[in-house]
C-alpha positions in Angstrom: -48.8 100.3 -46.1 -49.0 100.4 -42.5 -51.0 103.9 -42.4 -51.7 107.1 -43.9 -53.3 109.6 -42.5 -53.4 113.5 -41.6 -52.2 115.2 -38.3 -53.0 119.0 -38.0 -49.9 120.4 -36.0 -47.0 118.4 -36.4 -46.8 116.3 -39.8 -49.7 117.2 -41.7 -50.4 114.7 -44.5 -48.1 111.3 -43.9 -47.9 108.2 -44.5 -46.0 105.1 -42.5 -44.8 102.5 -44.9 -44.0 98.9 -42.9 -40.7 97.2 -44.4 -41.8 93.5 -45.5 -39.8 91.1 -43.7 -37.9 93.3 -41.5 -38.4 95.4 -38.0 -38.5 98.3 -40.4 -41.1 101.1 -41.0 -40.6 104.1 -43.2 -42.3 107.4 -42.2 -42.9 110.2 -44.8 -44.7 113.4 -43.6 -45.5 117.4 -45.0 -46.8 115.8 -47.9 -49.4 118.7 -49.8 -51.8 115.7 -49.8 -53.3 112.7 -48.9 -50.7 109.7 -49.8 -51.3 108.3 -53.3 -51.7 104.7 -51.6 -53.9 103.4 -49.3 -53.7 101.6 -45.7 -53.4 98.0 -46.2 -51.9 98.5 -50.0 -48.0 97.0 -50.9 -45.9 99.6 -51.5 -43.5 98.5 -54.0 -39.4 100.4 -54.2 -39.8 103.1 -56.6 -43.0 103.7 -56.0 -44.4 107.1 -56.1 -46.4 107.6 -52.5 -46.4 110.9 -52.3 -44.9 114.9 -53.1 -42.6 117.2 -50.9 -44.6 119.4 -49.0 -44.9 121.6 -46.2 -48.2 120.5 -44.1 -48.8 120.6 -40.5 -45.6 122.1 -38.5 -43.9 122.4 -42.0 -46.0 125.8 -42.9 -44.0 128.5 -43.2 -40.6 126.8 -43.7 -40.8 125.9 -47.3 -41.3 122.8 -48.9 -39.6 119.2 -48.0 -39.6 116.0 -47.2 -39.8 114.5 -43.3 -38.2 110.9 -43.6 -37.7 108.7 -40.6 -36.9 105.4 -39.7 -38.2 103.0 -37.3 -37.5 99.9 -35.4 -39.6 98.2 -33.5 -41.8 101.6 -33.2 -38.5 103.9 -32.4 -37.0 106.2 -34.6 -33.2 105.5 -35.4 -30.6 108.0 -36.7 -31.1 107.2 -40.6 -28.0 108.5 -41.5 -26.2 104.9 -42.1 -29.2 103.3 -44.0 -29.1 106.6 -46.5 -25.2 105.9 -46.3 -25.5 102.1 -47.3 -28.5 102.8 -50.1 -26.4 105.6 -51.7 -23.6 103.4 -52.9 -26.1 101.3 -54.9 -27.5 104.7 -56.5 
């Protein structure tokens, strides 16, 4: 786990999970509460880190989940990695 945290107006409750062994981080915000892990903790696939929610910006618009990808620190379109994991599913 990379880091967890809360931030008042845009994502509320979130956490930042870093990808072992790749350029990789996995960002989950709105959750309804603090991240069931802990900064420093491995996060293994499968894992339960969190709940849909709708902290921060999210009030207002109903419940979900805010996914994003990163590489090297930027957020990438994760439209091809959700494409490529779904065929496994």
């Amino acid at each position: 786990m990379r880091s967890v945290g809360f931030d008042p107006v845009l994502y509320g409750n979130y956490a930042l999970v870093h990808g072992e062994g790749e350029k990789r981080s996995y960002f989950y915000a709105h959750m309804p509460r603090p991240a069931l892990v802990r900064k420093g903790e491995w996060v293994f696939e499968g894992e339960r880190i969190g709940a849909v929610g709708e902290t921060g910006n999210a009030v207002g618009t109903g419940c979900h989940l805010h996914f994003e990808i990163h590489v090297n620190g930027v957020p990438i379109d994760p439209l091809p990695s959700l494409t490529r994991w779904g065929r496994w599913s």
